[in-house]
C-alpha positions as a printed Julia matrix, in Angstrom:
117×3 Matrix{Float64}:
 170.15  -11.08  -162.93
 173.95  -11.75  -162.95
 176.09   -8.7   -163.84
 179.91   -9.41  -165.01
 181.91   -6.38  -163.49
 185.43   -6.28  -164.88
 188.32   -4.74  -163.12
 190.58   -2.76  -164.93
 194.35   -4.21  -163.49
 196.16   -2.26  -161.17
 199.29   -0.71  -162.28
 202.42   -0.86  -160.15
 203.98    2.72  -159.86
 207.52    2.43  -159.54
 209.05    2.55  -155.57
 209.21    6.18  -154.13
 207.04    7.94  -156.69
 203.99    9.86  -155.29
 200.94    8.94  -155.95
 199.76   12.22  -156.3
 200.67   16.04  -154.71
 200.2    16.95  -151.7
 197.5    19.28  -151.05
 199.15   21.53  -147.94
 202.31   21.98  -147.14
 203.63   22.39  -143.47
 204.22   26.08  -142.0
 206.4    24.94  -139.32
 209.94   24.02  -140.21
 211.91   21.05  -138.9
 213.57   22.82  -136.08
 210.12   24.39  -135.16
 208.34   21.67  -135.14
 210.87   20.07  -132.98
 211.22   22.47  -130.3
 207.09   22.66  -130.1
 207.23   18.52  -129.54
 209.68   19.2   -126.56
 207.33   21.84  -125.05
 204.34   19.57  -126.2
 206.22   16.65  -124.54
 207.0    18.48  -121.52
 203.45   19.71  -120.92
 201.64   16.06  -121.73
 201.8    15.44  -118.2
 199.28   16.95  -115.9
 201.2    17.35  -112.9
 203.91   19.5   -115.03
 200.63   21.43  -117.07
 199.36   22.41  -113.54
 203.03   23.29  -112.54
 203.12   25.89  -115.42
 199.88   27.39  -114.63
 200.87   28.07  -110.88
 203.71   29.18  -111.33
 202.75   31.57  -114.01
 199.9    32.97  -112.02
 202.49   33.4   -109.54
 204.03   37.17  -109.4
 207.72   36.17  -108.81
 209.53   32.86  -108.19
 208.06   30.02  -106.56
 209.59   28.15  -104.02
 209.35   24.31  -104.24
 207.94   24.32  -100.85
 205.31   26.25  -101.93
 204.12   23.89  -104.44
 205.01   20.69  -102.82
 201.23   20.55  -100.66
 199.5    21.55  -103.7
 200.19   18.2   -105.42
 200.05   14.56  -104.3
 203.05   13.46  -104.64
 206.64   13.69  -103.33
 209.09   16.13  -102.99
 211.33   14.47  -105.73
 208.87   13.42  -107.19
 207.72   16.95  -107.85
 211.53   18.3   -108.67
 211.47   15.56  -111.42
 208.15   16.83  -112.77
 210.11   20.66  -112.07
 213.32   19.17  -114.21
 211.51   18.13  -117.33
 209.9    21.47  -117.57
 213.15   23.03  -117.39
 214.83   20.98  -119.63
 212.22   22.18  -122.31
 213.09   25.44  -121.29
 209.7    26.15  -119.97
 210.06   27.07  -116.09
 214.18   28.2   -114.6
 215.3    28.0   -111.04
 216.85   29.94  -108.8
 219.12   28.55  -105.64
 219.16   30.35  -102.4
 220.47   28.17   -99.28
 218.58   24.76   -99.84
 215.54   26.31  -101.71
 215.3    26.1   -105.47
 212.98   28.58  -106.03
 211.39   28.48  -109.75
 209.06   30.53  -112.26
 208.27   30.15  -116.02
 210.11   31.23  -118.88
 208.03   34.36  -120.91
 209.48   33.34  -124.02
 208.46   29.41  -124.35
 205.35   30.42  -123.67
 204.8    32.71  -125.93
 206.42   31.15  -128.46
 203.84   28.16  -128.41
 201.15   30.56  -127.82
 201.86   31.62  -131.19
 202.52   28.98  -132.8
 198.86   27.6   -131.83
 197.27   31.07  -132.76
């Protein structure tokens, strides 16, 4: 038994109009949602997660010879992973004599705490 199906042509819509409305809308704004990639993009490593979670266990600043035997990897290797997160604006540092000493940054952390609640 042969059935003949016929399909109705498709119709072009002109370039740039919708094909229909969007269903949700974002709650973050642009500037939001850009500052949440940076933290996002800061944290995506696991060396720099576990960074964040020492050092805010920590009661006080951190020296980076404190956390350099905790990891395996270099010294500068670990200040790199230390300079991201502060570029974010996640973790600050502190000089005294040679020692950077660091800790995290209440605000960023909160701030994507709530954004994720």
């Amino acid at each position: 038994m042969a059935v003949d199906l016929e399909l109705a042509p498709k119709t072009k819509r002109p370039a740039g109009e919708p094909c229909c409305e969007p269903v949700v809308y974002p709650d973050v704004d642009r500037d939001q949602a850009v500052r949440m990639a940076e933290i996002a993009k800061a944290l995506g490593d696991p060396i720099r997660l576990q960074l964040v979670d020492v050092l805010r266990k920590h009661a006080g600043k951190v020296c980076v010879c404190e956390l350099v035997p905790l990891f395996d990897v270099s010294q500068p290797t670990l200040s790199h992973h230390l300079k991201k997160l502060r570029d974010a604006g996640i973790v600050d540092s502190e000089r005294r004599g040679l020692w950077a000493y660091y800790y995290v940054l209440p605000d960023a952390l909160q701030e994507l705490t709530a954004w994720l609640s």
